[in-house]
Backbone as a printed PyTorch tensor [residue, N CA C, xyz], in Angstrom:
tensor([[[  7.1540,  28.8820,  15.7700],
         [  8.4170,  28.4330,  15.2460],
         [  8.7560,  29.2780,  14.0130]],

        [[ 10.1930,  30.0860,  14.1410],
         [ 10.7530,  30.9300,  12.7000],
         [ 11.6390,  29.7590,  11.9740]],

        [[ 11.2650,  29.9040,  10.9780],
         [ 12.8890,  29.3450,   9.7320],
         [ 12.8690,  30.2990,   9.0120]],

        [[ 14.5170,  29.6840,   8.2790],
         [ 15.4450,  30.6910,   7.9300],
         [ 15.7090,  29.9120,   6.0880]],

        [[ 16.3240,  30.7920,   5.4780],
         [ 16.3420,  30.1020,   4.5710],
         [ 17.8390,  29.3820,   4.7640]],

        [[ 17.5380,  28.4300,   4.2330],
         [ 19.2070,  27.8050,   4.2530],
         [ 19.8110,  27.5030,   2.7120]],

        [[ 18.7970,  27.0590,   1.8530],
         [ 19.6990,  26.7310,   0.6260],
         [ 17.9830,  27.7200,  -0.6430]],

        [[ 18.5990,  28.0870,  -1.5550],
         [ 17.3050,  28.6180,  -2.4280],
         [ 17.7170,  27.6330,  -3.3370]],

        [[ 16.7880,  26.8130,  -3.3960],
         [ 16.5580,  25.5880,  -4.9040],
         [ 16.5390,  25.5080,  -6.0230]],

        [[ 15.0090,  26.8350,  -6.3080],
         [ 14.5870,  26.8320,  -7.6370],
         [ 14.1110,  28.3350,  -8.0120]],

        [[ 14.0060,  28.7320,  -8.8790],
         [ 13.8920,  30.0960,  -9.1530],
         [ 12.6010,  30.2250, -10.1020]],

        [[ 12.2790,  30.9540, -10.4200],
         [ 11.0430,  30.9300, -11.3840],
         [ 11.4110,  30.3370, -12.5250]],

        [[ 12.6370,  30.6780, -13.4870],
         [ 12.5680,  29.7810, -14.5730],
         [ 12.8440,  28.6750, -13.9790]],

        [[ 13.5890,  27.5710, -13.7850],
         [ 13.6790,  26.9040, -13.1360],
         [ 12.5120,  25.8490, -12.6610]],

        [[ 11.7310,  26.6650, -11.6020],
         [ 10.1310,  26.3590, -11.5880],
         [  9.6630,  25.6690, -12.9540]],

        [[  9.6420,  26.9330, -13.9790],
         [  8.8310,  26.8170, -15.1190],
         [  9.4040,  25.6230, -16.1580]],

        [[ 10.7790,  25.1060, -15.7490],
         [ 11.1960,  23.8040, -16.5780],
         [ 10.8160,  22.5680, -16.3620]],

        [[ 10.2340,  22.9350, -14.5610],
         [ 10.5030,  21.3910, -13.7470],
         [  8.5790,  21.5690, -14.1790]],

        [[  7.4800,  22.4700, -13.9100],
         [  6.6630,  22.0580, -14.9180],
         [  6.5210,  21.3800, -15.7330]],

        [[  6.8410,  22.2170, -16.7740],
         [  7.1080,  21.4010, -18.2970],
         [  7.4490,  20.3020, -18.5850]],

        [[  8.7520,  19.9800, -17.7360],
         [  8.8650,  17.6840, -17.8350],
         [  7.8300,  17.5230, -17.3990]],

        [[  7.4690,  18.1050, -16.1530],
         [  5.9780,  17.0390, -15.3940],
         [  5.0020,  16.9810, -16.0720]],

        [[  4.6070,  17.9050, -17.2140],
         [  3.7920,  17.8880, -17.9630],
         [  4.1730,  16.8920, -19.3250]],

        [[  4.9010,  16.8930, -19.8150],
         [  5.6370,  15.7000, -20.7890],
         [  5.7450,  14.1680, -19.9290]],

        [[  5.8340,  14.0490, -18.8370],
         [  5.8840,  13.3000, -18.6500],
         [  4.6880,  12.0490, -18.1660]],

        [[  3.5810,  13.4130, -17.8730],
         [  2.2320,  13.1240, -18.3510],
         [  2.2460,  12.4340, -18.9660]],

        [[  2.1300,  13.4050, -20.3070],
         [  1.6520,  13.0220, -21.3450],
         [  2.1140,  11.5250, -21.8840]],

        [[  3.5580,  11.4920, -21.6740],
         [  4.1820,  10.2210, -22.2440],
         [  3.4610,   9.2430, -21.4690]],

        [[  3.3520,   9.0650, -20.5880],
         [  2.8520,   7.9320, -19.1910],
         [  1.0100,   7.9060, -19.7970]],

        [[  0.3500,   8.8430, -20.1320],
         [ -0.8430,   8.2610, -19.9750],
         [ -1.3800,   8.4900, -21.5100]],

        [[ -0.0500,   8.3780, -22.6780],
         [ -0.2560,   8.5800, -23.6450],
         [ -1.3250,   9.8280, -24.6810]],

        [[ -1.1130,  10.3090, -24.1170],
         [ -1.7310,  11.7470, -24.7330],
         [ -2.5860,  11.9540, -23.5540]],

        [[ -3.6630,  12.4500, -23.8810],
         [ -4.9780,  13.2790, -23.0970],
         [ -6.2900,  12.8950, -22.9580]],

        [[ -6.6180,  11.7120, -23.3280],
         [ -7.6610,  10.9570, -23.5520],
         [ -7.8500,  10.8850, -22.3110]],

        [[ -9.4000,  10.9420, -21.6120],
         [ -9.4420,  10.3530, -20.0220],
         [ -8.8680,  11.2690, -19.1850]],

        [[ -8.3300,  12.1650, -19.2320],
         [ -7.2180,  12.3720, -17.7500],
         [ -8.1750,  13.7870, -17.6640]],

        [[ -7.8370,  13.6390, -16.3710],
         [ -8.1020,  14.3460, -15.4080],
         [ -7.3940,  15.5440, -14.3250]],

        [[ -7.1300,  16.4280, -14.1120],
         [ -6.0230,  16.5800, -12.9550],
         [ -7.0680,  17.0860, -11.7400]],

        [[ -6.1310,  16.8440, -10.5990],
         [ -6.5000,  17.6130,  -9.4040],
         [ -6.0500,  17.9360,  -8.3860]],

        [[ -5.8580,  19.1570,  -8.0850],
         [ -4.6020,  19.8830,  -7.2440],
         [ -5.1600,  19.3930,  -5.9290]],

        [[ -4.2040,  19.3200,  -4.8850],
         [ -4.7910,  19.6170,  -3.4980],
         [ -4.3060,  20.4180,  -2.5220]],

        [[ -5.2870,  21.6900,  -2.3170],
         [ -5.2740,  22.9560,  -1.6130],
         [ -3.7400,  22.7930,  -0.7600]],

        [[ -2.9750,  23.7460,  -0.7500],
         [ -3.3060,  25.1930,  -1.9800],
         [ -2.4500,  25.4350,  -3.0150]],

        [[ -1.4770,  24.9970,  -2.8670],
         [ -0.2830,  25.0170,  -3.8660],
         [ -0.4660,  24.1210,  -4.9750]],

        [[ -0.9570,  23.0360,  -4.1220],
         [ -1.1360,  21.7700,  -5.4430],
         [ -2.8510,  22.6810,  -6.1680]],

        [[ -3.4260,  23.1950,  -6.2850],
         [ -4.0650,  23.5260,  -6.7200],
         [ -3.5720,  24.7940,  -8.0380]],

        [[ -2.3840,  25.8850,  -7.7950],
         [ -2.0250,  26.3070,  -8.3490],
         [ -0.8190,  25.6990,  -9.3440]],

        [[ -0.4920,  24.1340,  -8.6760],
         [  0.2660,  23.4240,  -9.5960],
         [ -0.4400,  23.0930, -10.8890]],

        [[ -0.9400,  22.4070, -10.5170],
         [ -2.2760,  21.5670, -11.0320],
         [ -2.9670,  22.5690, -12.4870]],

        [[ -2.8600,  23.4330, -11.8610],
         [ -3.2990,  24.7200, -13.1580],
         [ -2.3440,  25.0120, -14.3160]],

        [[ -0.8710,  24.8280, -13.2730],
         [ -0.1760,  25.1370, -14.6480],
         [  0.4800,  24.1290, -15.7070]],

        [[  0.2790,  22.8440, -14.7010],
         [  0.2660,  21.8590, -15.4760],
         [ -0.1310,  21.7250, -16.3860]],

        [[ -2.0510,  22.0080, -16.3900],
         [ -2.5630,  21.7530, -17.0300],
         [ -2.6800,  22.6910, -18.4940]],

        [[ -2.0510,  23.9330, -18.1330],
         [ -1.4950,  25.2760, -18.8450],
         [ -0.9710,  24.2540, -19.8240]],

        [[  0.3260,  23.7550, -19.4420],
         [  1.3850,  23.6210, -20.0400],
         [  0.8900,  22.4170, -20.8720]],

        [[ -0.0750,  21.3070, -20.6430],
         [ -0.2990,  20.2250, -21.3670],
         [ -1.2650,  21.0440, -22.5250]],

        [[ -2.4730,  21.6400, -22.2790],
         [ -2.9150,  22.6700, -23.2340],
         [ -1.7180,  23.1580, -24.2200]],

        [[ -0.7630,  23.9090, -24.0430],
         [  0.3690,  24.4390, -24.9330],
         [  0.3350,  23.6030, -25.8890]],

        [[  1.1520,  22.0610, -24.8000],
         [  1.9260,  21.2110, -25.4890],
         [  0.8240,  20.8180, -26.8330]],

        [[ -0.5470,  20.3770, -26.4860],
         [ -1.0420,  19.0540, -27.0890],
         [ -2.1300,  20.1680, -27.5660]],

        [[ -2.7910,  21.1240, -27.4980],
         [ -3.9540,  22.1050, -28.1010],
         [ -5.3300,  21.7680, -27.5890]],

        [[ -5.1570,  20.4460, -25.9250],
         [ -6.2250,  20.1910, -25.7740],
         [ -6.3090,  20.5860, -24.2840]],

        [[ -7.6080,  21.2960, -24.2330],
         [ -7.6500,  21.7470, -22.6620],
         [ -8.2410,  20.3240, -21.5240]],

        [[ -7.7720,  19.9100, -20.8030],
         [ -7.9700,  18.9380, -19.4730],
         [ -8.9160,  19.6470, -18.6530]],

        [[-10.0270,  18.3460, -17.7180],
         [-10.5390,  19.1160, -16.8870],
         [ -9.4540,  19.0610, -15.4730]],

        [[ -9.6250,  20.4500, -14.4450],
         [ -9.0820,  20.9090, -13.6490],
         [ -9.6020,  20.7410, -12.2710]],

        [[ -9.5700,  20.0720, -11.0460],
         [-10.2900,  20.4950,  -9.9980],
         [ -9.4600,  20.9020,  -9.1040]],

        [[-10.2210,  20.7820,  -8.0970],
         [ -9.4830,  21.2720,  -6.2720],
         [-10.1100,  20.2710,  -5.6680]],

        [[ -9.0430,  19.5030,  -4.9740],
         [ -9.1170,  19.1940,  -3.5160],
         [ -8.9250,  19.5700,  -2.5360]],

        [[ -9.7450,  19.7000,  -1.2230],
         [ -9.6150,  19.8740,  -0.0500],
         [ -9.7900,  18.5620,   0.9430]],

        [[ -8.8530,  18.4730,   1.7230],
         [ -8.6370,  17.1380,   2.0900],
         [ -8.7150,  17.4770,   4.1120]],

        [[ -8.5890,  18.6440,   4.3740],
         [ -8.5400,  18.4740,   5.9420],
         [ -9.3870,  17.7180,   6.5130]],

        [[-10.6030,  17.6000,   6.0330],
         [-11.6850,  17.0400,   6.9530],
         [-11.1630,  14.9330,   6.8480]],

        [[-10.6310,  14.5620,   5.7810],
         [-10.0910,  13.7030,   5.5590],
         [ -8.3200,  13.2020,   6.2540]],

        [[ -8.0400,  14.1250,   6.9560],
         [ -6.5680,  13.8070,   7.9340],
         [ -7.0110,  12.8620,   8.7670]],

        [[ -5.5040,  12.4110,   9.2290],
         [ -5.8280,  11.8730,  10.4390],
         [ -5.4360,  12.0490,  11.2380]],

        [[ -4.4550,  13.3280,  11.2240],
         [ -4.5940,  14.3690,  12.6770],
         [ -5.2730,  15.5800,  12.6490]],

        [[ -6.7120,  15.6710,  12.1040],
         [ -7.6570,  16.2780,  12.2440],
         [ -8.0570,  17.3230,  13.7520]],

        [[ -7.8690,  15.7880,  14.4600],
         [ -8.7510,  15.9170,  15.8130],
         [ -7.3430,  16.2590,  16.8180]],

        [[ -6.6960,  16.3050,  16.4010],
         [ -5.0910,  16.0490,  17.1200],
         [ -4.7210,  17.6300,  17.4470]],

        [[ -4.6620,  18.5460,  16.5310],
         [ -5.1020,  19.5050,  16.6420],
         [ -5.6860,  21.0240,  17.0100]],

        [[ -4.6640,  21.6790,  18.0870],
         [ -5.1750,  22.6390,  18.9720],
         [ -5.9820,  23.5080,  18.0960]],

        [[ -5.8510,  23.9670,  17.1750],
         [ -6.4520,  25.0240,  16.5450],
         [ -7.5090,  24.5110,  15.7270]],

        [[ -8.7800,  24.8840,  15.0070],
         [ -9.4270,  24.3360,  13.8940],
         [ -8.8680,  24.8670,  12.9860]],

        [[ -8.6080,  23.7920,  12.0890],
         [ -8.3550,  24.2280,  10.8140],
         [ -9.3490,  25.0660,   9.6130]],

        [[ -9.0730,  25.5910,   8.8930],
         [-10.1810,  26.2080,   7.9350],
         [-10.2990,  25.5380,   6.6090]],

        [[-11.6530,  25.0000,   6.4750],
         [-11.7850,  24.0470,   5.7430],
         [-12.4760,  24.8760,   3.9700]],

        [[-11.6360,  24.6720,   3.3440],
         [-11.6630,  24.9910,   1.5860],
         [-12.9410,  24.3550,   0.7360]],

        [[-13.2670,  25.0020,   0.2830],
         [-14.3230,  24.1210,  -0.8040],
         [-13.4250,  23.2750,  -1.9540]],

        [[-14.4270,  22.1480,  -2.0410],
         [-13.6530,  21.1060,  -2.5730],
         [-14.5220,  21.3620,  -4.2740]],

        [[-13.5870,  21.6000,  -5.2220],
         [-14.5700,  21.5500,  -6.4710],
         [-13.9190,  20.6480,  -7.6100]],

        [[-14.4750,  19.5610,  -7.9340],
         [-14.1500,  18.9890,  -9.0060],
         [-15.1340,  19.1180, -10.2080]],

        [[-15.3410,  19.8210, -11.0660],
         [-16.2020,  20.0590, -11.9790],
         [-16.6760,  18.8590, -13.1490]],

        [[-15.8940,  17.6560, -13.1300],
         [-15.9760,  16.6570, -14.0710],
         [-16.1250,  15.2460, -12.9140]],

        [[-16.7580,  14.5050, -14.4260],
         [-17.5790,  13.0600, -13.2490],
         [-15.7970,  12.4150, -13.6640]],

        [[-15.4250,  11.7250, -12.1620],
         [-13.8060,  10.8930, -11.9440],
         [-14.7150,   9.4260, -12.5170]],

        [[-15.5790,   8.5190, -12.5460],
         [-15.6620,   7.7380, -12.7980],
         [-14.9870,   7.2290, -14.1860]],

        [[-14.0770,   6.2180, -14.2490],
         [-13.8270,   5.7260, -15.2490],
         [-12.2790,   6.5050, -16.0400]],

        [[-11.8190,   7.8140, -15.2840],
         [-10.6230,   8.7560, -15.3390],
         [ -9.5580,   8.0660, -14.9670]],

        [[ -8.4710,   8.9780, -15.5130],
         [ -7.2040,   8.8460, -14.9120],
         [ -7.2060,  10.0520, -14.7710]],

        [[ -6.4540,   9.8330, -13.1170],
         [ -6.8160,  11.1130, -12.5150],
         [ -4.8580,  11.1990, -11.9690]],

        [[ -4.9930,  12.5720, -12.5900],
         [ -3.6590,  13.2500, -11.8130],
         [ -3.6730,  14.0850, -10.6450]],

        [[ -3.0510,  13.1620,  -9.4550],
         [ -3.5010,  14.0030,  -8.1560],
         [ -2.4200,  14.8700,  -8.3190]],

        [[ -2.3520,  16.0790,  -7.8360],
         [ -1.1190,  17.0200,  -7.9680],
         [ -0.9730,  17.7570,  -6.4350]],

        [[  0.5800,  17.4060,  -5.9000],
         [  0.6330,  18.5330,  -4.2580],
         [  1.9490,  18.5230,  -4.9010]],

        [[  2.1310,  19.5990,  -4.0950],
         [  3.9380,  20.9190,  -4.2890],
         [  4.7650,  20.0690,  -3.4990]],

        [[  4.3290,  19.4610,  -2.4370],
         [  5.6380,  18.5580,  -1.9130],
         [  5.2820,  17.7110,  -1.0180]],

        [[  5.7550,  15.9470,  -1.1630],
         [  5.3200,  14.9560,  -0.5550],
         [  6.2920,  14.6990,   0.7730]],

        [[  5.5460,  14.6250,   1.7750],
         [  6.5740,  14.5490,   2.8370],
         [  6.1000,  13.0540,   3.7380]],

        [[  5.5800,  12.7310,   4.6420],
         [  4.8700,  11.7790,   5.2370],
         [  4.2530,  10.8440,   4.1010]],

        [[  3.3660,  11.2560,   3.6950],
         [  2.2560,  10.8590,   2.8000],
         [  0.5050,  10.9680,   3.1330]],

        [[  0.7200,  11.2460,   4.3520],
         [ -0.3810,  11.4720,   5.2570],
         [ -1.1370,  12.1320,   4.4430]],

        [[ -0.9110,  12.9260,   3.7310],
         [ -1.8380,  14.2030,   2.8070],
         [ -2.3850,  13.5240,   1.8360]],

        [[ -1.2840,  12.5260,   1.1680],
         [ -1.7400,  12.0390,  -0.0150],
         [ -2.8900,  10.7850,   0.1670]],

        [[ -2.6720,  10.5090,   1.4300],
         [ -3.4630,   9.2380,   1.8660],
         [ -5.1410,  10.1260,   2.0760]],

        [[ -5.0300,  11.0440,   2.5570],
         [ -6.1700,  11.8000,   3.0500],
         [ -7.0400,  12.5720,   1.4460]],

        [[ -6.0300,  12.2510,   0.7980],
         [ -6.6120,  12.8610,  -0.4830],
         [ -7.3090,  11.6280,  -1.5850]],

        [[ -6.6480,  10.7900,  -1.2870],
         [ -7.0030,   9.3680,  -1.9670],
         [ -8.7500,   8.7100,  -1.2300]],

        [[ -8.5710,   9.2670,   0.3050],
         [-10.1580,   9.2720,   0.8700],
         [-11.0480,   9.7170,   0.5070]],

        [[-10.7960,  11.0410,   0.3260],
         [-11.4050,  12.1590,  -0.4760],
         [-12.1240,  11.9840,  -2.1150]],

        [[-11.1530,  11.1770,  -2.8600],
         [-11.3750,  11.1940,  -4.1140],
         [-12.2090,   9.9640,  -4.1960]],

        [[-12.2200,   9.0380,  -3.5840],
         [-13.2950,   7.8260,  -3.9210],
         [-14.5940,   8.5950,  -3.2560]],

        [[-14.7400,   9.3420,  -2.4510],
         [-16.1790,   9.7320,  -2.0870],
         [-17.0190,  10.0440,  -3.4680]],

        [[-16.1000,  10.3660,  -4.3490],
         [-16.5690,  11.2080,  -5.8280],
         [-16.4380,  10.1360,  -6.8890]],

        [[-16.5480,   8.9410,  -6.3590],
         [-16.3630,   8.0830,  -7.3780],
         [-15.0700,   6.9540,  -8.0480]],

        [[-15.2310,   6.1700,  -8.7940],
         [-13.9730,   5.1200,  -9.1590],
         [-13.2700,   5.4500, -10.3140]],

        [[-12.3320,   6.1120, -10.0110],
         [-11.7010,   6.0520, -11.5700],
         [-10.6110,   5.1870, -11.9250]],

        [[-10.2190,   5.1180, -13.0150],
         [ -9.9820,   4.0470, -13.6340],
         [ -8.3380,   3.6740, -12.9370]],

        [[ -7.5030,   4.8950, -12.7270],
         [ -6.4830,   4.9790, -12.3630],
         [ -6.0600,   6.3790, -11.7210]],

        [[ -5.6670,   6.5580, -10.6910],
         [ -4.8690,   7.9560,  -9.8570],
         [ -3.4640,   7.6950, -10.1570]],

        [[ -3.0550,   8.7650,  -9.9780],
         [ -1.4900,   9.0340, -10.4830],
         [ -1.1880,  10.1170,  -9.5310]],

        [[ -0.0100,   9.8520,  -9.2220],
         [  0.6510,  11.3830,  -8.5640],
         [  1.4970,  12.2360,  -8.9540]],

        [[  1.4660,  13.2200,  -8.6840],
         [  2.5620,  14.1350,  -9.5910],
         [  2.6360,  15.3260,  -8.5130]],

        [[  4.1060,  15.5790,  -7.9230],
         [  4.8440,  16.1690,  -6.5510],
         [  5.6120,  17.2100,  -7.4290]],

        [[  5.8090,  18.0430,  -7.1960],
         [  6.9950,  19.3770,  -7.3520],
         [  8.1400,  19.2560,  -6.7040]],

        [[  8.1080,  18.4190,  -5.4040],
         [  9.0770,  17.9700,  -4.4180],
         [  8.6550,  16.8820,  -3.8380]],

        [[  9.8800,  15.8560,  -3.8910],
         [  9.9230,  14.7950,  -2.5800],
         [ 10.8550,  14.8170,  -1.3830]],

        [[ 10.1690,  15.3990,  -0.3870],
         [ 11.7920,  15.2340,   0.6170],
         [ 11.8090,  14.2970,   1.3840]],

        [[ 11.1740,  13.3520,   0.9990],
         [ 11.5430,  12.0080,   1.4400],
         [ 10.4160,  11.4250,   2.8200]],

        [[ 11.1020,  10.7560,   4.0420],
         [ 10.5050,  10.5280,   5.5540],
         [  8.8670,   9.6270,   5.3530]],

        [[  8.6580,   9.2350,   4.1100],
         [  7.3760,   8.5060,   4.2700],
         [  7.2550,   7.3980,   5.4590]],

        [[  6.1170,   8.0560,   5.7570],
         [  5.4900,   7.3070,   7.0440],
         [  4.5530,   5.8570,   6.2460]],

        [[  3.7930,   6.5140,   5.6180],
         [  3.4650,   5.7790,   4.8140],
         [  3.8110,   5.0830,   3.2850]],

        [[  3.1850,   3.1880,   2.8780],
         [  3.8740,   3.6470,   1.4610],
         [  3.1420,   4.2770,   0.3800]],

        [[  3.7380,   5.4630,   0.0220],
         [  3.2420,   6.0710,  -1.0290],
         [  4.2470,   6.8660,  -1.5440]],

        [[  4.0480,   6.1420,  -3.1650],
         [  5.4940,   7.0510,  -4.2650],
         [  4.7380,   7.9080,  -5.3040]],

        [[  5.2360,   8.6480,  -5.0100],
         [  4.6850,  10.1020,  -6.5000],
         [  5.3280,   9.1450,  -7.7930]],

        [[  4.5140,   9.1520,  -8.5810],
         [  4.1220,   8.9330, -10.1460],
         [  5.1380,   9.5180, -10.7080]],

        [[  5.2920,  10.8020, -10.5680],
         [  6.0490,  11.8820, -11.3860],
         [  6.5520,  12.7970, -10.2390]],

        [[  8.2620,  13.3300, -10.1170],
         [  8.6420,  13.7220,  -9.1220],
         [  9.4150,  15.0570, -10.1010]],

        [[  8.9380,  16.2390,  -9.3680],
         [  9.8080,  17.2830, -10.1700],
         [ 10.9990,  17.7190,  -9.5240]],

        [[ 11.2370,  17.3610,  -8.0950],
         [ 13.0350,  17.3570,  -7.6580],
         [ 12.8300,  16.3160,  -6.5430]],

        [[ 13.9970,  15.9770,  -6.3970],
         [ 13.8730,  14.8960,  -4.9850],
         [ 14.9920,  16.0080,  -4.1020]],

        [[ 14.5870,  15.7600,  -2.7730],
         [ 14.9610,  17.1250,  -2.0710],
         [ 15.1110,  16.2830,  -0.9200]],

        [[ 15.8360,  15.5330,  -0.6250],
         [ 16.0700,  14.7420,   0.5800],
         [ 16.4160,  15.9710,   2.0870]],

        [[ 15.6170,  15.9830,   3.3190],
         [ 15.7640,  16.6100,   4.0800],
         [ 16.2520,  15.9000,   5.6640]],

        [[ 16.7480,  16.5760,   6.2800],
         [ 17.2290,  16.0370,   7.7010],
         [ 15.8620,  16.7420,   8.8740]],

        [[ 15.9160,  16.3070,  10.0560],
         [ 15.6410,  16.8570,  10.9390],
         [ 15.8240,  18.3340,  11.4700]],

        [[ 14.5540,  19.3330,  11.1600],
         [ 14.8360,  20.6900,  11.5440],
         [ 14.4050,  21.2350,  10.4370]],

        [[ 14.5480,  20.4520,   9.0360],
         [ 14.3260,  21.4950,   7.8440],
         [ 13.5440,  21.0650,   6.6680]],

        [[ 12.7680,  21.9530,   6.1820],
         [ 11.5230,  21.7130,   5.3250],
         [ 12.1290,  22.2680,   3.7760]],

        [[ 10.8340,  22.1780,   3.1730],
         [ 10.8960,  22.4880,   1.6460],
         [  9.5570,  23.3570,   1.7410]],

        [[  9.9460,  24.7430,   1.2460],
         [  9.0050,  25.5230,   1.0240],
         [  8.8990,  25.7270,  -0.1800]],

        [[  7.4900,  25.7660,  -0.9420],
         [  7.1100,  26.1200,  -2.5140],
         [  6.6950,  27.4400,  -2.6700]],

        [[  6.7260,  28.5440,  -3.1430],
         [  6.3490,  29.8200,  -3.3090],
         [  5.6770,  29.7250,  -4.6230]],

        [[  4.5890,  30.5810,  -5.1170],
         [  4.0960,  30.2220,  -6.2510],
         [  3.6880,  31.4550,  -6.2630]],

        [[  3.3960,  32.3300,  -7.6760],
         [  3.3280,  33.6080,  -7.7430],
         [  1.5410,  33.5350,  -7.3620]],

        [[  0.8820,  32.7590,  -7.0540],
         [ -0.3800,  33.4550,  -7.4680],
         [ -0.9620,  33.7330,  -6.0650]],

        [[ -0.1900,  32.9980,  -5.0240],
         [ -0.1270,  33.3770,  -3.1250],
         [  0.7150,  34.0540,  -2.6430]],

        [[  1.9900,  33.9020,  -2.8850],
         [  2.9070,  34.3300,  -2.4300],
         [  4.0540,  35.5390,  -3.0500]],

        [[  3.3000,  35.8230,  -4.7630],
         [  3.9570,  37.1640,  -4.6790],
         [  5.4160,  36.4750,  -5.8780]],

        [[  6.0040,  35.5570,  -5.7350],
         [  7.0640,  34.7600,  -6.6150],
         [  6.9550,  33.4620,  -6.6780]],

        [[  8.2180,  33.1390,  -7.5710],
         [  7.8850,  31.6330,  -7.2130],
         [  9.4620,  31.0550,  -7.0420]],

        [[  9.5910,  30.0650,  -6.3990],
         [ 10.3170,  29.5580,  -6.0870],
         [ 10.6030,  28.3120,  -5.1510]],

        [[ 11.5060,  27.9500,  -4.7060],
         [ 11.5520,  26.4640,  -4.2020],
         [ 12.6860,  26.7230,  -3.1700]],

        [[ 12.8600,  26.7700,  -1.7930],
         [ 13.7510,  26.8460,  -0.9090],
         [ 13.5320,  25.5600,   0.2120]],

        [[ 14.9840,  25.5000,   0.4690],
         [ 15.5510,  24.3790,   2.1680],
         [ 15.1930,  25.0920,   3.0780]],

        [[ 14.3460,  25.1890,   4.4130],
         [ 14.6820,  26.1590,   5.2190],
         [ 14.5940,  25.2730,   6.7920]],

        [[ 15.5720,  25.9040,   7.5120],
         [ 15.5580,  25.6190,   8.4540],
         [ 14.8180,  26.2230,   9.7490]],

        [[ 15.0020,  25.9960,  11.0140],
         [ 14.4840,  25.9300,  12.0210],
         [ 15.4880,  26.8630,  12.6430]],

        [[ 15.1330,  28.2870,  12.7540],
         [ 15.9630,  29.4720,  13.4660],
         [ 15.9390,  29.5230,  15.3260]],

        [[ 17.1960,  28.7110,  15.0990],
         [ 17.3650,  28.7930,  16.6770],
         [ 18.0030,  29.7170,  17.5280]]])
């Protein structure tokens, strides 16, 4: 399947503003930096997750610990599946017990991901509170699950997605609508 672009969203600065609230808005919500935690989930939310945590460093002079999630083995269309998927190392470098933990993905769609990531994170322990924090919501939850902190709401129809570009995969960064090239 090709898509096309249909609408361009966000641009690098742009990008770099809708950061920056999400990072203030952190901060305001879990009152400074005490406890928290973040953790991206592969692959974008992992390069989110970094600059978040960039940007709360700036803001506040205190560095957060950072991990990665990898959540495929945790789907639940795993097995559904023609192809195997390629499964990421999962690294969280700090104990979650007793944290507030900022889960971080580039864009919530189903919720399926976020549900598979919430599996994931109790294997490693109880923390005190998870939080979510999205770059995009385009809406269609299958499941209920609401991002914490939303950096655009991007309502989509049938045929067309939200793609995140991030300079450290893809070369730029940016935020596009794209459709389904028929």
């Amino acid at each position: 399947m090709t898509f096309k672009v249909k609408t361009h969203i966000a641009d690098e600065k742009s990008l770099n503003r809708t950061i920056t609230r999400l990072a203030h808005e952190i901060l305001e919500k879990c009152k400074g930096t005490e406890n928290v935690g973040i953790i991206g989930i592969r692959t974008r939310g992992e390069y989110l997750a970094n600059r978040i945590a960039r940007k709360i460093e700036e803001i506040e002079k205190v560095k957060l610990p950072v991990g990665v999630l990898d959540v495929v083995m945790y789907r639940d269309d795993f097995r559904m599946k023609v192809k195997l998927p390629t499964i990421e190392i999962t690294d969280i470098p700090f104990e979650v017990d007793d944290k507030i933990l900022i889960l971080v993905d580039d864009v919530i769609y189903t919720g399926r991901t976020i549900r598979a990531a919430l599996d994931a994170l109790m294997d490693f322990g109880r923390p005190s509170c998870i939080q979510l924090a999205v770059l995009v919501d385009r809406g269609h939850r299958e499941l209920p699950i609401k991002a914490d902190y939303i950096g655009r709401n991007i309502p989509t129809s049938d045929g067309e997605e939200v793609r995140v570009k991030m300079k450290e995969i893809d070369e730029e960064d940016g935020i596009y609508l794209v459709e389904e090239d028929k």
